[in-house]
C-alpha positions as protocol buffer text, in pm:
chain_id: "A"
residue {
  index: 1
  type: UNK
  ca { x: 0 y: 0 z: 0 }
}
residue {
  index: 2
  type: UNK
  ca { x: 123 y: 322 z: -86 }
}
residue {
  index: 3
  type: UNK
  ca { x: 11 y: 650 z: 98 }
}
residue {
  index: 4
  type: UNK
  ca { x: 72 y: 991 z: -48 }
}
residue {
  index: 5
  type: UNK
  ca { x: 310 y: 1189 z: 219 }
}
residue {
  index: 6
  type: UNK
  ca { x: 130 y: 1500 z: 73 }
}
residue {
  index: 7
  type: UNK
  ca { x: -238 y: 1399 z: 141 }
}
residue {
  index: 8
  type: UNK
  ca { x: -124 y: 1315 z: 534 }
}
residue {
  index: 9
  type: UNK
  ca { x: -189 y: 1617 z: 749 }
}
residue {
  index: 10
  type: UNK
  ca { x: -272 y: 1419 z: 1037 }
}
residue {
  index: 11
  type: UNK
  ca { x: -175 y: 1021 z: 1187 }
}
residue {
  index: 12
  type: UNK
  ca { x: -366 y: 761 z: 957 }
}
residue {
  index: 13
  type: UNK
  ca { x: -426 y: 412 z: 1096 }
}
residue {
  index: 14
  type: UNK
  ca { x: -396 y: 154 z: 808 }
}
residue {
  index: 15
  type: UNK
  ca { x: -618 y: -202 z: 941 }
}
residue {
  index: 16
  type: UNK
  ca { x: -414 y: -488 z: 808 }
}
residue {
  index: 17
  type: UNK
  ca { x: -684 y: -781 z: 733 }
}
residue {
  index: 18
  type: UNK
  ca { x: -463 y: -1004 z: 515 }
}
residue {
  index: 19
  type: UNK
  ca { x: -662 y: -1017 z: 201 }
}
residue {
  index: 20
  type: UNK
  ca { x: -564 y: -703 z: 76 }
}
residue {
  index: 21
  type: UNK
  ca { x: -379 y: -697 z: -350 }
}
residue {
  index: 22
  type: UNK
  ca { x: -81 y: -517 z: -228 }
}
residue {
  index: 23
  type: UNK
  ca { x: 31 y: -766 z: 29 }
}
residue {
  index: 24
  type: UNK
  ca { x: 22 y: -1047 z: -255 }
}
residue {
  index: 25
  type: UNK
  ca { x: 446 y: -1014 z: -295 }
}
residue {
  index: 26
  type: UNK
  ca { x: 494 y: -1075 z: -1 }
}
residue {
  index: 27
  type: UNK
  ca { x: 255 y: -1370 z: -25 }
}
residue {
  index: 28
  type: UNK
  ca { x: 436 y: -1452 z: -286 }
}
residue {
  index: 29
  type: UNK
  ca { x: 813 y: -1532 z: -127 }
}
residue {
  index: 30
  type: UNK
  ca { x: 648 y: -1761 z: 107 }
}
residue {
  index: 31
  type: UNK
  ca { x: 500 y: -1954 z: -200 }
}
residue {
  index: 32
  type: UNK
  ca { x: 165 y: -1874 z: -98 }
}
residue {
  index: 33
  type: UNK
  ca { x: -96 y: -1794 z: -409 }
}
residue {
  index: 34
  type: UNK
  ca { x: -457 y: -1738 z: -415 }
}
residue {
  index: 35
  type: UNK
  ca { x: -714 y: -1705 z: -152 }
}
residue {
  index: 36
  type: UNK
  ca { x: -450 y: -1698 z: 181 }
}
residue {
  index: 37
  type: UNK
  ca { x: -576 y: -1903 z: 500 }
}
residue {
  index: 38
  type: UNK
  ca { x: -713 y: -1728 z: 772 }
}
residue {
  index: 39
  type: UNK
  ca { x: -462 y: -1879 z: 966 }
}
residue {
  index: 40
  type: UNK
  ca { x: -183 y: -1768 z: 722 }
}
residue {
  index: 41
  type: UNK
  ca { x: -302 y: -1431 z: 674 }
}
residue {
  index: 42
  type: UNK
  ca { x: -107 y: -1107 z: 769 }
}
residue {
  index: 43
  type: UNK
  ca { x: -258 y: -881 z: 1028 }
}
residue {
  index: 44
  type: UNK
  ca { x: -210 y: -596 z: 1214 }
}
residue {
  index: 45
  type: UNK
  ca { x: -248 y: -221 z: 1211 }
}
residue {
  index: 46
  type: UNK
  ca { x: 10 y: 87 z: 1097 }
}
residue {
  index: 47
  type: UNK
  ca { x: 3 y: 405 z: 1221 }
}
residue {
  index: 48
  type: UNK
  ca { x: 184 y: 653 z: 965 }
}
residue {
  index: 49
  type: UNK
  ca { x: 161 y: 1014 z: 1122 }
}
residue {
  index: 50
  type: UNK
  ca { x: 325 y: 1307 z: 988 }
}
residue {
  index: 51
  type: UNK
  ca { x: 614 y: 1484 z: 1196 }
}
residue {
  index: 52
  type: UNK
  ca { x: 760 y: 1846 z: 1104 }
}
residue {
  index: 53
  type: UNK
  ca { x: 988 y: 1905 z: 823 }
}
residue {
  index: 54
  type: UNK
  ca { x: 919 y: 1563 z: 585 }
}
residue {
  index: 55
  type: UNK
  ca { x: 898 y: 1309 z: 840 }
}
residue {
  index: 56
  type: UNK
  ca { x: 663 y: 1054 z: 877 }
}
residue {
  index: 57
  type: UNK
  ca { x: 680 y: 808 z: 1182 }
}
residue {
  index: 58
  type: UNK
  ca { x: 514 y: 470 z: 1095 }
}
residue {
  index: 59
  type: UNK
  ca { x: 428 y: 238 z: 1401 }
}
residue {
  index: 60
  type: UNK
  ca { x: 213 y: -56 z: 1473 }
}
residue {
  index: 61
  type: UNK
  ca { x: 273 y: -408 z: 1505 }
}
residue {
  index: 62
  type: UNK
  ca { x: 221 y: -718 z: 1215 }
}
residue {
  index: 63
  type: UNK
  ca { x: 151 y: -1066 z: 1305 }
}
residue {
  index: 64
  type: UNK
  ca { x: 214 y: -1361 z: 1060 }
}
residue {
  index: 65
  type: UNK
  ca { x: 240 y: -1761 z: 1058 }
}
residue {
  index: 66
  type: UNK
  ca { x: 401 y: -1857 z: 723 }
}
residue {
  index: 67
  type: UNK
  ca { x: 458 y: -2211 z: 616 }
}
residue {
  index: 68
  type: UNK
  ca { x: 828 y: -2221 z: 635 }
}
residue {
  index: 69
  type: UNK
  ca { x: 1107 y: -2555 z: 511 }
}
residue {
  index: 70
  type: UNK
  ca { x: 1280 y: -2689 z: 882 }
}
residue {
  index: 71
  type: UNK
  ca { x: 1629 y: -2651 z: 843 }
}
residue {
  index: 72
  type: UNK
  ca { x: 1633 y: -3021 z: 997 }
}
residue {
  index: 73
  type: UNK
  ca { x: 1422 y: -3187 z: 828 }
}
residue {
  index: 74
  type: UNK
  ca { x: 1261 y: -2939 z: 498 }
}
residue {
  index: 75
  type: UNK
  ca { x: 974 y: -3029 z: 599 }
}
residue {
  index: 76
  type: UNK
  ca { x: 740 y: -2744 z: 598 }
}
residue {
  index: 77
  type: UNK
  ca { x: 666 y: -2568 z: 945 }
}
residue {
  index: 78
  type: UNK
  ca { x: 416 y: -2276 z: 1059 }
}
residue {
  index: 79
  type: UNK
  ca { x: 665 y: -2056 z: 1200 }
}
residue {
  index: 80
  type: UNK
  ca { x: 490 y: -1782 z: 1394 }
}
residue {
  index: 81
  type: UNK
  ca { x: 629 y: -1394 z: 1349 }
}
residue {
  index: 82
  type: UNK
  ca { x: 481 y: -1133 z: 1586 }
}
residue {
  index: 83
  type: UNK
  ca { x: 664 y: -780 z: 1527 }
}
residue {
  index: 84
  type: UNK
  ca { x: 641 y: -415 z: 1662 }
}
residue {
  index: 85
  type: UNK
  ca { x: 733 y: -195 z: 1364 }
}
residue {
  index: 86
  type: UNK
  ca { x: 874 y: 195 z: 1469 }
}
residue {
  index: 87
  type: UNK
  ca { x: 995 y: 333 z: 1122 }
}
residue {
  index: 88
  type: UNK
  ca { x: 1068 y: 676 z: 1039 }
}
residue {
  index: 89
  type: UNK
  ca { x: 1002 y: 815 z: 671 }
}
residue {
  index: 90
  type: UNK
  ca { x: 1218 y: 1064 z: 501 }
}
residue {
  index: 91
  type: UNK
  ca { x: 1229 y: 1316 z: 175 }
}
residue {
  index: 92
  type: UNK
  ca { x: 1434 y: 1199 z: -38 }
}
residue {
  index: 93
  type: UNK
  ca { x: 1752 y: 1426 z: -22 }
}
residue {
  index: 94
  type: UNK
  ca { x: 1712 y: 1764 z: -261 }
}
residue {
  index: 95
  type: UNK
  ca { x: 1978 y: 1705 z: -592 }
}
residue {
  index: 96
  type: UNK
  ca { x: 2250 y: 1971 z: -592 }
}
residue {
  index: 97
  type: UNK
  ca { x: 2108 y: 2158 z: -838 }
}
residue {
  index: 98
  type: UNK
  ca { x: 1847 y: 2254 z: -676 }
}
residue {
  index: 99
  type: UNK
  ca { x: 1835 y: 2658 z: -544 }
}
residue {
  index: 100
  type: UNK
  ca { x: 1691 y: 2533 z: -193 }
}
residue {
  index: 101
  type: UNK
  ca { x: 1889 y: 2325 z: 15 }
}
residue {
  index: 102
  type: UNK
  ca { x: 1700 y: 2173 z: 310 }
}
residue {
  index: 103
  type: UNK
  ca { x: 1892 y: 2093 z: 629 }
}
residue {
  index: 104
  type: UNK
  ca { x: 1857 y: 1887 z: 937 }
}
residue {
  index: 105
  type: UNK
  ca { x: 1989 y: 1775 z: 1227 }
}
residue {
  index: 106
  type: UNK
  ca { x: 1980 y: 1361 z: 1178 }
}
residue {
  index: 107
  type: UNK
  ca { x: 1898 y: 1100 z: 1476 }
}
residue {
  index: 108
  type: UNK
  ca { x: 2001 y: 772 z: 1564 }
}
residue {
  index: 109
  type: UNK
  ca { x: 1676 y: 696 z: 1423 }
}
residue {
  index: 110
  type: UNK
  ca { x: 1713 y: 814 z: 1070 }
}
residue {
  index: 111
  type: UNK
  ca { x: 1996 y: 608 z: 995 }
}
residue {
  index: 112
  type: UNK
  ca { x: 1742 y: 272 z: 961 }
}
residue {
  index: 113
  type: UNK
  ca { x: 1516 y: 503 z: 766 }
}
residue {
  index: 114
  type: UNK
  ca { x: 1266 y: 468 z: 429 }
}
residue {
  index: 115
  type: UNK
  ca { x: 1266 y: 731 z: 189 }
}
residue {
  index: 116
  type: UNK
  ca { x: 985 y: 889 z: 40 }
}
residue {
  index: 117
  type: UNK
  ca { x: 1016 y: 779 z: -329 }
}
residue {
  index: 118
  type: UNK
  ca { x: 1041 y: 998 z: -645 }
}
residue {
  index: 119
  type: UNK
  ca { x: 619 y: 1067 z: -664 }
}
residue {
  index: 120
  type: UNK
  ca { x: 584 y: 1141 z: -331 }
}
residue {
  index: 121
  type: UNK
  ca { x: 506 y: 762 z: -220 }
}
residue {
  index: 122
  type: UNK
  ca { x: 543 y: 597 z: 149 }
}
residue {
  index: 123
  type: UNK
  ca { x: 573 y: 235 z: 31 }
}
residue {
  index: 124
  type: UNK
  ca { x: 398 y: 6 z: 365 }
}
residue {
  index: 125
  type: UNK
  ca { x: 435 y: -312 z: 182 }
}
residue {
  index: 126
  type: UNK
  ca { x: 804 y: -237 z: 164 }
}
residue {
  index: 127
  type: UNK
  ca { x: 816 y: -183 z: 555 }
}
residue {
  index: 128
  type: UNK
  ca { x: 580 y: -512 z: 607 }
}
residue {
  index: 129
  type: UNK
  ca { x: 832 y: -733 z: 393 }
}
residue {
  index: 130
  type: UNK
  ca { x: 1111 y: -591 z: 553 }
}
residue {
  index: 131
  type: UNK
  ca { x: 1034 y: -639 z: 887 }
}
residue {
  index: 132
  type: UNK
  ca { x: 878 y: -1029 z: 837 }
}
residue {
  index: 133
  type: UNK
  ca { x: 1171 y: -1143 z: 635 }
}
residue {
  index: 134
  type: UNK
  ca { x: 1411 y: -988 z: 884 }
}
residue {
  index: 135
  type: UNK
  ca { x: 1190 y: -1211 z: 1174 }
}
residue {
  index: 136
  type: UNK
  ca { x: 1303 y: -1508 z: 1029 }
}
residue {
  index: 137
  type: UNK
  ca { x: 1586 y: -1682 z: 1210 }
}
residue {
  index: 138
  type: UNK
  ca { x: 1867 y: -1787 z: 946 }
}
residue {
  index: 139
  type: UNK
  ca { x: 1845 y: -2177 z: 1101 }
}
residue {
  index: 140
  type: UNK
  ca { x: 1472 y: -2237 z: 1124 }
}
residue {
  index: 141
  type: UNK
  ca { x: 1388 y: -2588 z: 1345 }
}
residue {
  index: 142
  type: UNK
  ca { x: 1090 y: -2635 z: 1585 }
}
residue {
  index: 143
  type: UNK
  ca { x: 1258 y: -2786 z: 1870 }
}
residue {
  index: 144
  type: UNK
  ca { x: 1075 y: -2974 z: 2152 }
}
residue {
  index: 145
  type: UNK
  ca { x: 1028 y: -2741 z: 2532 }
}
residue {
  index: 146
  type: UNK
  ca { x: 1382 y: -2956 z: 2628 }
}
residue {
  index: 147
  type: UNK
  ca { x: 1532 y: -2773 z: 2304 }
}
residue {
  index: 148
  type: UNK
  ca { x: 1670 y: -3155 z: 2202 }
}
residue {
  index: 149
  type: UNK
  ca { x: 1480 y: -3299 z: 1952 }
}
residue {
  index: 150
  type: UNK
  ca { x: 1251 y: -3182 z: 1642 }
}
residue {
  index: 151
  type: UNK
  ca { x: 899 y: -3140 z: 1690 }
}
residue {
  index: 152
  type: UNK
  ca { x: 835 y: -3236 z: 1307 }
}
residue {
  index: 153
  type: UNK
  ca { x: 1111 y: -3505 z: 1243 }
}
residue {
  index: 154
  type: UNK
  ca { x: 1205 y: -3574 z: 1646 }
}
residue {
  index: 155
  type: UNK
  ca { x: 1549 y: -3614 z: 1574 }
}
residue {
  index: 156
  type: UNK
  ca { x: 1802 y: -3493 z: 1790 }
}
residue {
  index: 157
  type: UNK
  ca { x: 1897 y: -3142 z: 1678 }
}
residue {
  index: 158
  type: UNK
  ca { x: 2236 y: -3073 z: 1853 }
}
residue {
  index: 159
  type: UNK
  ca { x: 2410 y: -3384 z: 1675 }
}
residue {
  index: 160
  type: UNK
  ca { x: 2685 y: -3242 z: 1477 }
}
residue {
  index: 161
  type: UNK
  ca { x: 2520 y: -3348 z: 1132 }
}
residue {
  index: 162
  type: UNK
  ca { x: 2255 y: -3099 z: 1158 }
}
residue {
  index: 163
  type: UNK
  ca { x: 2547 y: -2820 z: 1101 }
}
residue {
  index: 164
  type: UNK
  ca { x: 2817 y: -2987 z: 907 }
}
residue {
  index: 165
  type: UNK
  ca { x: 2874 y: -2976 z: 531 }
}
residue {
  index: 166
  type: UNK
  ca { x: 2952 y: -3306 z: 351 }
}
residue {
  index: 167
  type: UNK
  ca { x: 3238 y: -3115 z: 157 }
}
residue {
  index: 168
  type: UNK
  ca { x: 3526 y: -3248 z: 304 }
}
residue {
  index: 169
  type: UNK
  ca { x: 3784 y: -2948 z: 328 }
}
residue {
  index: 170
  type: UNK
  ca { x: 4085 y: -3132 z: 178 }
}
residue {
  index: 171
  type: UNK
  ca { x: 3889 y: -3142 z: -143 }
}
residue {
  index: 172
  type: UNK
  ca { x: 3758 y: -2805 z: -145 }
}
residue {
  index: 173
  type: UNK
  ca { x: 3959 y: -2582 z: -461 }
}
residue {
  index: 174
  type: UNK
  ca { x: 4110 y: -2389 z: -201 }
}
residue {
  index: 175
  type: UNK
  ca { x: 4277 y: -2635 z: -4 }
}
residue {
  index: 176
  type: UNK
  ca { x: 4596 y: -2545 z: -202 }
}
residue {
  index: 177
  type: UNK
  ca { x: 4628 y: -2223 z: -62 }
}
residue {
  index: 178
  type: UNK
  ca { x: 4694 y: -2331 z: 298 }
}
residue {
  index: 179
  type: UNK
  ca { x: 5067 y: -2446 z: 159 }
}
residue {
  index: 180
  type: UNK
  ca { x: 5088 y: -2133 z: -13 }
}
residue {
  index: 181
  type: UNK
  ca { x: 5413 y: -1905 z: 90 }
}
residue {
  index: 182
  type: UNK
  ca { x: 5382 y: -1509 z: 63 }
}
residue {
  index: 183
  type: UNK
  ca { x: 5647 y: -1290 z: 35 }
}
residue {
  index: 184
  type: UNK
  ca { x: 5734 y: -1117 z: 346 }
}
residue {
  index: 185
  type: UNK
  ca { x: 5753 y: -748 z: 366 }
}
C-alpha cells in the first residue's frame, strides 16, 4: 500500500486484514498464491503520522504464521512472526542543483530510515516485507520445550550433522592455498 506523504496532514491508521492486493508479494516469497488461509493471513495495524519538516513516523505491530522448510528436516513448518514496527520516513535528499537546500539535524533513528520515493510515495508493503523477512531466524527448526529434539522429524537437533557440510575441506579448490608461501615485507 502506498500512501501519499502530501495527502497526510494528520496520523492515519492503516487495518491490516490479510486479504488485501498489495500484500500479494509478499505472499508470494512464502510460496503462498490465491485465496490466503485465515490462519496464514497477515494482520495488524500501521500508524503513519506526519512529523515536522518531511517526516513521517510509521508504528504498529504485524503478526504472521508462514509455512516455512525446517532446516532439519525441509519439511514445511508454521513458523509464527509477531513484530512491533517503529519506522521513520524521510524526503528523499534535494539534488545539488536545486536553489533550496534543506537541512537537518539527523537521529540515531534516521539512519534505519525509508525514503519517500520519487512521486511522493510511502511504500507500507516495503516496511511489512522488511520487517517479516528480517523475523526469520537464518536456522529455522521447531525444537521440543527440552530444546533436544525436532517437533516435526524428532530427531536430535544438537548432533553435529545438523550443522556440518559433507564437503570435506581437503577437497575443497582452495585447499591449495593453505601451503601457499607469501612474500614477506
Amino acid at each position: 500500500m502506498k500512501l501519499k506523504a502530501d495527502d497526510l496532514r494528520s496520523p492515519k491508521t492503516i487495518t491490516i486484514s490479510g486479504d488485501e492486493p498489495w500484500l500479494n508479494l509478499i505472499y508470494e516469497s512464502f510460496d503462498i498464491k490465491g485465496a490466503v488461509s485465515a490462519a496464514h493471513r497477515i494482520t495488524g495495524a500501521l500508524t503513519v503520522t506526519p512529523s515536522t519538516y518531511g517526516l513521517y513516523d510509521v508504528e504498529g505491530e504485524v503478526r504472521f504464521t508462514p509455512n516455512v522448510p525446517c532446516s532439519r528436516c525441509e519439511d514445511m513448518i508454521p513458523w509464527e512472526i509477531s513484530r512491533k514496527i517503529k519506522v521513520r520516513y524521510l524526503e528523499q535528499a534535494p539534488l545539488e542543483d536545486e536553489e533550496e537546500e534543506v537541512e537537518r539535524d539527523l537521529e540515531p533513528s534516521d539512519m534505519d530510515a525509508y525514503y519517500i520515493d520519487a512521486q511522493g510515495m510511502i511504500d507500507l508493503e516495503v516496511v511489512l516485507n522488511d520487517f517479516i523477512q528480517t523475523a526469520l531466524p537464518s536456522r529455522l527448526v521447531k525444537t521440543a520445550p527440552d530444546g533436544k529434539s525436532c517437533l516435526i522429524c524428532h530427531k536430535d537437533v544438537s548432533t553435529k550433522a545438523v550443522f556440518e557440510d559433507e564437503v570435506k575441506p581437503e577437497e575443497s579448490p582452495f585447499a591449495v592455498l593453505k601451503n601457499l608461501k607469501l612474500p614477506k615485507d
